[in-house]
Structure formats: C-alpha cells, structure tokens
C-alpha positions as CSV (number, residue, x, y, z in Angstrom):
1,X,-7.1,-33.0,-0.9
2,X,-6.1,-29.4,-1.4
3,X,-3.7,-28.6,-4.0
4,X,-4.7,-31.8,-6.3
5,X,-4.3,-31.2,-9.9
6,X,-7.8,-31.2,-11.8
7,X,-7.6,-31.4,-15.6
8,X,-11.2,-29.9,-16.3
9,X,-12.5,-30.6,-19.7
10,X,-15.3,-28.7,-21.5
11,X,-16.0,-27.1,-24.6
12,X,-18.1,-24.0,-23.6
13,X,-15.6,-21.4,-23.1
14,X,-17.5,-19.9,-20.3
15,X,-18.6,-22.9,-18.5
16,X,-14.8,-23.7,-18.7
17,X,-14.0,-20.2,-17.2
18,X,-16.2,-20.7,-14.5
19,X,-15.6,-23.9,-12.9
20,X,-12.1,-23.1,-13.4
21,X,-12.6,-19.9,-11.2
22,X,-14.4,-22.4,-8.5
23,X,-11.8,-24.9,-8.3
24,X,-9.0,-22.6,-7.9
25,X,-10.5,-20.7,-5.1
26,X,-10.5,-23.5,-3.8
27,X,-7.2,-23.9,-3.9
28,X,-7.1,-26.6,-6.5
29,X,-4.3,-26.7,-9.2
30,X,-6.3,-26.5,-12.3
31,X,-5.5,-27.2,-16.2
32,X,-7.8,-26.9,-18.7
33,X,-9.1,-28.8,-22.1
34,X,-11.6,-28.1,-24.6
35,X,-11.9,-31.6,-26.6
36,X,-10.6,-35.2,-25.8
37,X,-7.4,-35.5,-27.9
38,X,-6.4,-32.3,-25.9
39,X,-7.3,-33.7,-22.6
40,X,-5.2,-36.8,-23.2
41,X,-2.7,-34.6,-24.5
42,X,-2.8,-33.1,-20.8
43,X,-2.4,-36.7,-19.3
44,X,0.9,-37.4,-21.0
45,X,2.3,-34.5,-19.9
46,X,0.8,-33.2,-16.7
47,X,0.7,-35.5,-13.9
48,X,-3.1,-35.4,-13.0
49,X,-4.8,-36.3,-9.9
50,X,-8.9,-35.9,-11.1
51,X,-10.4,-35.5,-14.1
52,X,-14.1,-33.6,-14.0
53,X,-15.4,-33.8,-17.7
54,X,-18.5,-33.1,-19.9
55,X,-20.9,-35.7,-21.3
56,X,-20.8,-33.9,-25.0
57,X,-17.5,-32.8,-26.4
58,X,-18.0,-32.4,-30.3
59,X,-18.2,-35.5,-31.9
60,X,-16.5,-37.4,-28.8
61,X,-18.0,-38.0,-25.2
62,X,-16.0,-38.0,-21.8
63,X,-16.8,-41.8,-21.9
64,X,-14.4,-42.1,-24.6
65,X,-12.3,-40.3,-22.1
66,X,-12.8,-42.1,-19.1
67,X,-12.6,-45.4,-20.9
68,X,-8.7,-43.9,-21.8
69,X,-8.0,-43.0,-18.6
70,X,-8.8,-46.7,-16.9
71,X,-6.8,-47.9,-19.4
72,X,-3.1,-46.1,-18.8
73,X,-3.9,-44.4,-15.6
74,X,-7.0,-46.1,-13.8
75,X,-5.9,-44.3,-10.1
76,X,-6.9,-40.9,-11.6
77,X,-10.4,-39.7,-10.2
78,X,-13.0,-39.1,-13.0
79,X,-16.0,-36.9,-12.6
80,X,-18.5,-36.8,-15.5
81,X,-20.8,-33.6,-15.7
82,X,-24.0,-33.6,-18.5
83,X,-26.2,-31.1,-19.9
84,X,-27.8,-34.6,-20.9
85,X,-28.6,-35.7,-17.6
86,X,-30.4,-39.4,-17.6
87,X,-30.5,-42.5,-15.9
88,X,-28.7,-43.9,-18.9
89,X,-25.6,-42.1,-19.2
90,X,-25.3,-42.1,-15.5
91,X,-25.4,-45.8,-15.2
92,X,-23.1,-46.2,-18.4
93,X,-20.3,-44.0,-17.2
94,X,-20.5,-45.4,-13.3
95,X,-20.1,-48.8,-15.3
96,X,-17.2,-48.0,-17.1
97,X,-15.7,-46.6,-13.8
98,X,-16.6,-42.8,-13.0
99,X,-16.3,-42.1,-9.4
100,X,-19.0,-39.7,-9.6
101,X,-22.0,-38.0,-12.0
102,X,-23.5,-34.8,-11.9
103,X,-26.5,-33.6,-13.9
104,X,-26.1,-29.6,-15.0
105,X,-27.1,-27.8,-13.9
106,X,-24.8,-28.4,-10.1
107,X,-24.5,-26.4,-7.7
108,X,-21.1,-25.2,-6.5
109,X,-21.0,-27.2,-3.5
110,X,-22.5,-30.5,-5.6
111,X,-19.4,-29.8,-7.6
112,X,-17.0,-29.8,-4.6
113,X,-18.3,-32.5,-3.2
114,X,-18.1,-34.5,-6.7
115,X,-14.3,-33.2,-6.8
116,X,-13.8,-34.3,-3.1
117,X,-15.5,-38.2,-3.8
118,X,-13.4,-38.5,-7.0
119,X,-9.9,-37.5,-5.0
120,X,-10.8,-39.7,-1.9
121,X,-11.2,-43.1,-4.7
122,X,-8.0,-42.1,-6.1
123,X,-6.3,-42.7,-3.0
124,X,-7.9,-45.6,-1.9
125,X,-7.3,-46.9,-5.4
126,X,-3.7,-46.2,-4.8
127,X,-3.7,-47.5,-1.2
128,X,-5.3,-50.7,-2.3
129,X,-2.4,-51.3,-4.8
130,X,0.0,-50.7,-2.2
131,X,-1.6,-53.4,0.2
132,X,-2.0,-55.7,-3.0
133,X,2.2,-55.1,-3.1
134,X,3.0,-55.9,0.0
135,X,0.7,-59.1,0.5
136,X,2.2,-60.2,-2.6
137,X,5.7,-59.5,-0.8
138,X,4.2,-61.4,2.2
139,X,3.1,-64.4,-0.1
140,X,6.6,-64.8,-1.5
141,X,8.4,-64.6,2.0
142,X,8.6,-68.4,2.6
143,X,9.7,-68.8,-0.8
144,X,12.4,-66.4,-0.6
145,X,14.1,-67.4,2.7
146,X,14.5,-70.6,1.4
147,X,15.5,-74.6,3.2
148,X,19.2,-74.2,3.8
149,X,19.8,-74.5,7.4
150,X,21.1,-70.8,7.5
151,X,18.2,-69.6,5.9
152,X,16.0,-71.7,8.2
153,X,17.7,-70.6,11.4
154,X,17.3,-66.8,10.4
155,X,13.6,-68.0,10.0
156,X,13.3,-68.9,13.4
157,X,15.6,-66.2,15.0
158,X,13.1,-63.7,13.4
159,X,9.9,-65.3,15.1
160,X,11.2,-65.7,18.0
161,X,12.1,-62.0,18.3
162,X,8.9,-60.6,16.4
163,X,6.4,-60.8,19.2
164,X,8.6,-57.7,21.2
165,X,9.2,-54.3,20.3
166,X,12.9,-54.9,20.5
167,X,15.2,-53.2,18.4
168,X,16.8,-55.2,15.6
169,X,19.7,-55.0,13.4
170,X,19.7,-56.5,10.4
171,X,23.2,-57.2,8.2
172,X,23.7,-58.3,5.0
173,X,25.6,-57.8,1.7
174,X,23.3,-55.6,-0.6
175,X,20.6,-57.6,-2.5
176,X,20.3,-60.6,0.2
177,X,16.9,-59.1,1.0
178,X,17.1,-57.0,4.4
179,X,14.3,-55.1,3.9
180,X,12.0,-58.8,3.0
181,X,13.6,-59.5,6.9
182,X,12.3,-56.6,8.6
183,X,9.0,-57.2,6.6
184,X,8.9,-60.5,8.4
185,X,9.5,-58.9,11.6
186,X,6.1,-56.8,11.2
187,X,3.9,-59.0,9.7
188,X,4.9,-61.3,12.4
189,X,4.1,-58.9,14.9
190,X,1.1,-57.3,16.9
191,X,1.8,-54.2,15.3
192,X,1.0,-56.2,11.3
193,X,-2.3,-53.8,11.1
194,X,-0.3,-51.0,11.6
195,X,2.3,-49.2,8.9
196,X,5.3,-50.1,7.4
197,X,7.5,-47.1,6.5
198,X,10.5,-48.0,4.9
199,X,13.3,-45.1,4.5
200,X,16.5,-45.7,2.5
201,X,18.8,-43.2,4.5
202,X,21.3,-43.2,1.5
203,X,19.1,-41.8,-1.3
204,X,17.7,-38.8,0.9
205,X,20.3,-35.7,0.7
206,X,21.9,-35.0,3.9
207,X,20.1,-31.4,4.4
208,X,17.2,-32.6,4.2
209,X,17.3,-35.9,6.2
210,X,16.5,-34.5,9.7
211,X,13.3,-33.1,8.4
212,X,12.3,-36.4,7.0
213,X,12.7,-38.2,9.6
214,X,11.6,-36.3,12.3
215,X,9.3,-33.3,10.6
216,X,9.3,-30.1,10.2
217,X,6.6,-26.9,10.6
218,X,5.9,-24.1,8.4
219,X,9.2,-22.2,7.3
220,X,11.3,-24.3,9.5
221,X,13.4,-24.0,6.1
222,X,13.4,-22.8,2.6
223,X,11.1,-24.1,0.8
224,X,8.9,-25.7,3.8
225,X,5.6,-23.9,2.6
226,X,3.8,-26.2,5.2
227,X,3.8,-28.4,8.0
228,X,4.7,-32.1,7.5
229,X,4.9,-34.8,9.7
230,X,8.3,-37.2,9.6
231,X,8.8,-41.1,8.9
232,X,8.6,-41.6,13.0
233,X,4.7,-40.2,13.0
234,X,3.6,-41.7,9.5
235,X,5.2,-45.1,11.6
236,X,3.0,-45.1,14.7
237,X,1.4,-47.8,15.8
238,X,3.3,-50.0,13.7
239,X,7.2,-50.5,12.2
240,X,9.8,-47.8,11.3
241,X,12.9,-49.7,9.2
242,X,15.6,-47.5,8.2
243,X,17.7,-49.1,5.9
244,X,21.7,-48.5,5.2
245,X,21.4,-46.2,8.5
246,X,25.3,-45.8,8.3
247,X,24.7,-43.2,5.9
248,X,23.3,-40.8,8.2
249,X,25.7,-37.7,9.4
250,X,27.0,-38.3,12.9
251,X,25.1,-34.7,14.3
252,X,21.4,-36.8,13.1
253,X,22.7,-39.8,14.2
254,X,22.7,-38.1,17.8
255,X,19.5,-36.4,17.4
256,X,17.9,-40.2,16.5
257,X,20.0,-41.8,19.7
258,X,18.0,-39.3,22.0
259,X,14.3,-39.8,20.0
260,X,15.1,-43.9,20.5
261,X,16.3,-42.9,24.4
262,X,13.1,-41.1,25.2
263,X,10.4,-42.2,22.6
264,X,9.9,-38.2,22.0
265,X,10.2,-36.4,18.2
266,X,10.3,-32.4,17.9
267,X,9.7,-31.3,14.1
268,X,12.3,-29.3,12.7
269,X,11.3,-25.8,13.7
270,X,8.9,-26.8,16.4
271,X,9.3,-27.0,20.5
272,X,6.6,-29.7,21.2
273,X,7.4,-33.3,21.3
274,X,5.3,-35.7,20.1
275,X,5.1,-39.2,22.0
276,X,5.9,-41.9,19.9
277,X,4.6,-45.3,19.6
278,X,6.7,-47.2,16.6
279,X,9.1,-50.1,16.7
280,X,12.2,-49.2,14.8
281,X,14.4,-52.0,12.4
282,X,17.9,-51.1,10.7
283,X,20.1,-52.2,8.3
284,X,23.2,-51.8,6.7
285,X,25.4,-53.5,4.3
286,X,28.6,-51.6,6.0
287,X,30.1,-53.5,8.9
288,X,28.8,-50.9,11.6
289,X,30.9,-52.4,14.6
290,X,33.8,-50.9,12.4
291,X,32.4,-47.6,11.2
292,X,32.2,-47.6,15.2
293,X,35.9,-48.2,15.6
294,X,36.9,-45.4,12.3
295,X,34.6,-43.1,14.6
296,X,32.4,-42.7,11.5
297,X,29.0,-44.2,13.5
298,X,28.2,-43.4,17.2
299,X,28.6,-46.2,20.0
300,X,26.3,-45.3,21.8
301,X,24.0,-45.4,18.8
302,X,25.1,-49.0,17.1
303,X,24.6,-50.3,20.5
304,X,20.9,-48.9,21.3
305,X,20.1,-50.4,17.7
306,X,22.2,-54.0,17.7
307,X,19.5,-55.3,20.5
308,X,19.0,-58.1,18.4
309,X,21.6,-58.2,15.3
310,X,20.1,-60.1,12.4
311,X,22.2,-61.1,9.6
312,X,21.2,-61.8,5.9
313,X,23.5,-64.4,4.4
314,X,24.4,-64.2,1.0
315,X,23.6,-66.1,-2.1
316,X,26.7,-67.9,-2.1
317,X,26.5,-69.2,1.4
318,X,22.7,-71.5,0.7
319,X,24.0,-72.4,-2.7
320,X,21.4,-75.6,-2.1
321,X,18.3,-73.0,-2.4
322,X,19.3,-71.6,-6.0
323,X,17.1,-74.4,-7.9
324,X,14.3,-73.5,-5.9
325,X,14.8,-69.5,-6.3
326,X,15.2,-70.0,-10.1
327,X,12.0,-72.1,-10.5
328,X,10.2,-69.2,-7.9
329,X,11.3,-66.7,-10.1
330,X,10.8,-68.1,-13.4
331,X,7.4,-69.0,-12.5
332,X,6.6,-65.3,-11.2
333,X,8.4,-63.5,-14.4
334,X,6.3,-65.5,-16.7
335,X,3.2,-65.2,-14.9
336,X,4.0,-61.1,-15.1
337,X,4.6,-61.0,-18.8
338,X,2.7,-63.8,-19.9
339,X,4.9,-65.8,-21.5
340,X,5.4,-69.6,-22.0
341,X,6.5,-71.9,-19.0
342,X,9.8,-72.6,-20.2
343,X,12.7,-73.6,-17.9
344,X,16.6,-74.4,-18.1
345,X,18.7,-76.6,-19.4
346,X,21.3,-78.7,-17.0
347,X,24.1,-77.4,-18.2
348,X,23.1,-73.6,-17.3
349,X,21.6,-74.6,-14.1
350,X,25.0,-76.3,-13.6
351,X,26.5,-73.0,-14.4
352,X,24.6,-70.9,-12.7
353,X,25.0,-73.1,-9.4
354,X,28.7,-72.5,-9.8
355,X,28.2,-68.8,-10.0
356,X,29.2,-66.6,-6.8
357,X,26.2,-64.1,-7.3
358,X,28.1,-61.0,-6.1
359,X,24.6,-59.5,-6.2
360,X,22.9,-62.0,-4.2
361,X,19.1,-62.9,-4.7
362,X,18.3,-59.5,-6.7
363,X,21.0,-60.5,-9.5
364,X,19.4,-63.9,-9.5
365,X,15.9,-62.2,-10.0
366,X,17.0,-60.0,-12.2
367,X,18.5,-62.4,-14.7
368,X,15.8,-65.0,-14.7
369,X,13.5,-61.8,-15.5
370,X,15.9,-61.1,-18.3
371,X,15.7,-64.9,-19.8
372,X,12.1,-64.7,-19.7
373,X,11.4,-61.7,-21.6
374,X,14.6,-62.9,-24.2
375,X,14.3,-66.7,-23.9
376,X,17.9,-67.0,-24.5
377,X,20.4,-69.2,-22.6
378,X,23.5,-68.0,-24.6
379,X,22.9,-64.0,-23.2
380,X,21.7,-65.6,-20.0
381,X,25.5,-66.8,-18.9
382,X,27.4,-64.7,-21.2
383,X,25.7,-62.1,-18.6
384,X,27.3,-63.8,-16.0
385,X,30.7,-64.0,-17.4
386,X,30.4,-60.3,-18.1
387,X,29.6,-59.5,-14.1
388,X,32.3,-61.6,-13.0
389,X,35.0,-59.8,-15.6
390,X,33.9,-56.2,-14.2
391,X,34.2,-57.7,-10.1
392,X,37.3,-59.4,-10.5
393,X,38.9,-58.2,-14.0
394,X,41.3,-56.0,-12.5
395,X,45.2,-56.8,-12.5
396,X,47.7,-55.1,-10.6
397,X,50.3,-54.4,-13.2
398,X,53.9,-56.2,-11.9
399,X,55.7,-52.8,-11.6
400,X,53.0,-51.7,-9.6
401,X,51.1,-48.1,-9.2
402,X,51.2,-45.3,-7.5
403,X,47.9,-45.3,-5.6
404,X,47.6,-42.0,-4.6
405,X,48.1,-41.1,-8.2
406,X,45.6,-43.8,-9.6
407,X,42.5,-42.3,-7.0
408,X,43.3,-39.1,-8.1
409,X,42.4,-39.8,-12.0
410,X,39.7,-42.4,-10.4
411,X,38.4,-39.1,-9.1
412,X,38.8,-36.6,-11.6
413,X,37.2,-39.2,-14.5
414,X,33.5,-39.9,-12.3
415,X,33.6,-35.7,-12.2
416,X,34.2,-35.2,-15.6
417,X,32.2,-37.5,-16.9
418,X,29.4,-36.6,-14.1
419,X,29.7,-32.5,-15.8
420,X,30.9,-31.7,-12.1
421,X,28.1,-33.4,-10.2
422,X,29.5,-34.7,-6.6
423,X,26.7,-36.8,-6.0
424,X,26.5,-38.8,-8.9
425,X,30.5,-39.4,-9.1
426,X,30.4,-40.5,-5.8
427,X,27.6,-43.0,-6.7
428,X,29.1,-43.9,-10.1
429,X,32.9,-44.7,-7.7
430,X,30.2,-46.6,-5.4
431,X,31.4,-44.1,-2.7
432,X,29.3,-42.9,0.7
433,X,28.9,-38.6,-0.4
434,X,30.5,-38.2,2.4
435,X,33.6,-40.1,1.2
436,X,33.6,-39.4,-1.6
437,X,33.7,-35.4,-0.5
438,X,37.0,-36.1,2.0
439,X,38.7,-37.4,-1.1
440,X,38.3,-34.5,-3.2
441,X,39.2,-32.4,-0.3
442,X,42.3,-34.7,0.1
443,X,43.4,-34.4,-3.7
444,X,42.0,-30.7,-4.2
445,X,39.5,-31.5,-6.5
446,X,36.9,-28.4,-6.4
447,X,34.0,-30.3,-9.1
448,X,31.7,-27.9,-10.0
C-alpha cells in the first residue's frame, strides 16, 4: 500500500500541511486540494488511488465529492474526516459509498489506519471487476466455440487434456480466440481457484522481458528501485499462458527451456531459486515448427511446449457458426450500450456469410459492435469491401519490380512517417522488431 497516491482535500491551510506531513512520512505520494472543483480538477489529471476529505469545504461538502468520484471513478478509496462529527453524516457518507469516517479530532494512527481501510477496498473493488470479467469471459465460452464439428472436436480435445498439468500449444491465426482456449484449459482445471496470468510476449520490449517473466531484485537494473516478483510467481498455484511466445529472443528462450526443465525461477539479480508450482499454456500465430527449421525458435524448446498442440481454426473454416456468432454478439453489444434489439437483413447475412473474415471472430465482433452503435447496414459491408481491398488490393505490375528496391522504400516510408521510431515502423510493416531490425541492417537504414 505504500507509495499510493492520496489527493487530500481540506481548506485549513494548516490542517492541510499537517496531514500532508503524516502521509508522506509515510511514504505516501501526496497531492493536495483546498475546495471541490480543485479536487476534481486533481482527478482528471492525476491518477489517484484514495481520496481522504473534509466534511465542510466552503459552500460544498466532501459528499458532493464522493458522490463524483462513484460516479467516474468508483475504485478510488474515499475517506471522509469532520469537525462535524455525528451519527448523521457518518451514516450519509457510508451510504453514498465512503470506505471510512473519522471524527476530528483523529489520531495519527486512526488516520493511517482510515488511509490503509480505504486502499485495501480499492483493490478489492478492482479485483472484483476483474473476476466479474473473466466469469463473464467464462459465460460466453460455449457460445464462442461454437457447433461446427471442428469447433466441437477442439471442445473435446481441450477437456480431455484439462484435468493434467501438461503443457499445451495452442495455434491459430490471430483473432480466432487462443487466449479464450487456454482460458478453457484453466477453468476446466483443478488449478480454476488459482490465477490466470496472461503475458503477451510481443508487446513487452525485449530488455525488459527476462525480468518480467522471471523477476528481478533491487538494482538488478536501472531503474529496478525494488524487488518484484515475475509472471511465473504471480502464476502459482494456477495457469501461466504466454501468448505469441515466438517473439521472445533465442538467449530467454533458453533461460525459459531450463525454468520449464527444472520447475526452478532465479530473479534477475538474485542467486536463489524459487520452486515453482504453475502450469504453463502458449501460443502463437507463427508456424513455430518452421521458425524451428529458419533457427529463429529453439527445438529443444517448441518441443518441451508442443506436448499437446492445440489449434484454433479460423473463421472461415466453421462458416456454419457465423449466424450464431452474429446473433451472440448483437445481443451482447446492445445489451452494453443499450440500444434497441435490432438484427440483419438476408441479404447482409448472405453477405457476410460469404465473407473470408481475414480477422477471424474479433473482426466479426468488432463489426457487429460497429452496426450497433451506427445501425447502418450500408457502412456495415462497405467495411467489408474496404478490408478485403487493403488484404488482396495489390497487383503486381506486368513488367514487374525490383523487390529489393520495393522493401527498401517499404522501409524507409514506416521510418519516416514513424519520425525514426523502429518499433512502431516495424509494427506499422506488421514486422517481428527483430525483423524488422535485420532489414534495416540489410538495406543500411540507421532510423533515428
């Protein structure tokens, strides 16, 4: 709980002064307010974690506060302190969703402990709405997978394996819902109570990987000012899934054969090994069997993970569970925004049926959300028509091109128009970093 931000609010400049002086000895992160429009003020641009306000503040009270911040940020703690004390105002503020009260005049460890109750219902406020996410997630599983008989056998492939710790290896074009899979796979399993940490090894940068993984202690690195544990430890006692695991470099892909070969982490920095007791799940859109054979993923690795290999198929291949998709979706997107049951006609079912869905399920969610919110057909397959221009558009010319040439402008257009930034070129080209780095090095292209 240390280090929380605390936005006190009170408008005696010396009361302020002083709880301000408590806090941050404690080491609490402290900003300060001496009216309501300047607290909100410090909501919308502070990210706060508790708020500990007066009763009285001129013509406003911290109810009208409080009753702001359960509106647009209801995880925030709120602490409400009174000169006023009564029976009355305590029972009105708890009502209207203060996590604690305190009567002045407090004493500085009443105050702390007030600080320390608020923090602790912000987090199980926060916790809760994670849990409500993910048993919505569960709820929607047998929807999602669908009746076609592919869908159906992955169904069963994934119980059958879900009682064991096995490894598995799940496959899949992007968007054909991998990580809903390994989902299954731990709510399946005897480790459901347990967590569910889910680490996209693509969007975490490279130097920074092995530490979130596995750990690291104090000034194992710049900029480690403490001791943090890794994905494997926040994992244990339930599931670990590390999705598009081709990403990571070939020297951490060693390091993770040999904590998967011995069931043993060490935190960057550290020389004691921690026992381990998660199950892991990966995934990857590449073909990994031939990132093996390129020598761009380790053997030894692909096989400790493809145990049991799992593959998502896409969208196009259970063209028979679009219908039901469409009306799972439309009825979720108008429940979220409220808006009027209202389906589609034949003629755009017919049309989207016929579609190839190059993004698989998440395109399909993503445009039913769309005709929801804009109730329009027309936009709703022009959208379509659009997608499949931009993924098959392209025409070689009949003289032909010089390639070489052609990947070199590729290149130097996603860096120019990126102001020199590698990382997002190489995601605007939809290129791995790392390929994206070999081909600059190839062409001589220094970026910036």
């Amino acid at each position: 709980m240390k280090h929380a931000v605390v936005l006190l609010v009170e408008d005696d400049p010396q009361q302020l002064s002083l709880l301000c002086q408590l806090l941050q000895a404690e080491q609490y992160q402290v900003l300060e307010a001496d009216s309501v429009e300047s607290a909100i003020l410090q909501l919308k641009q502070h990210k706060v974690d508790l708020v500990f306000s007066d009763w009285k503040l001129g013509t406003l009270t911290g109810l009208t506060l409080l009753q702001y911040v359960r509106r647009y940020q209801p995880d925030i703690g709120f602490v409400v302190a009174t000169a006023y004390g009564s029976v009355s105002h305590a029972v009105e503020a708890v009502q209207a969703g203060a996590d604690d009260y305190l009567a002045k005049p407090f004493k500085r460890q009443e105050l702390l402990l007030a600080v320390d109750k608020g923090l602790r219902a912000k987090t199980l406020r926060q916790q809760n709405s994670t849990l409500q996410s993910q048993l919505s997630e569960q709820r929607q599983l047998v929807e999602l997978v669908g009746m076609a008989p592919c869908m159906q056998q992955l169904f069963q492939r994934i119980q059958r394996v879900s009682g064991s710790d096995v490894t598995v290896l799940i496959s899949g074009e992007s968007g054909t819902g991998k990580e809903l899979a390994a989902r299954a796979l731990h709510q399946l399993s005897p480790r459901a109570n347990g967590p569910f940490i889910a680490l996209n090894c693509a969007a975490i940068p490279e130097q920074l990987a092995e530490a979130e993984l596995f750990g690291s202690e104090k000034g194992a690195f710049t900029g480690a000012t403490q001791s943090k544990s890794g994905k494997f430890e926040a994992a244990a006692g339930g599931t670990l899934f590390l999705d598009e695991i081709a990403e990571l470099a070939l020297p951490l892909q060693a390091k993770l054969l040999r904590v998967l070969q011995e069931g043993k982490v060490t935190r960057l920095g550290s020389h004691q090994e921690i026992q381990l007791d998660v199950r892991l799940i990966a995934a990857s859109h590449r073909h990994l069997a031939d990132a093996v054979a390129k020598g761009l993923f380790r053997q030894d690795l692909f096989y400790r993970l493809n145990v049991v290999p799992v593959h998502m198929p896409a969208l196009r291949e259970r063209k028979e569970d679009i219908p039901r998709l469409i009306q799972h979706f439309l009825q979720l997107h108008q429940q979220r925004y409220q808006q009027a049951g209202i389906g589609l006609s034949p003629a755009t079912l017919r049309q989207l049926m016929a579609y190839d869905w190059p993004g698989n399920v998440r395109e399909l969610s993503n445009c039913i959300e769309r005709f929801v919110l804009l109730q329009d057909e027309a936009e709703l397959v022009a959208g379509l028509q659009w997608s499949t221009t931009a993924t098959s558009g392209f025409v070689l010319p009949d003289q032909g091109l010089n390639w070489e040439e052609f990947e070199r402008n590729c290149l130097a257009q996603a860096l120019q128009r990126c102001g020199g930034n590698r990382t997002q070129a190489a995601k605007l080209l939809h290129l791995p970093y790392k390929a994206f780095l070999y081909r600059l090095e190839k062409y001589q292209l220094t970026g910036a």
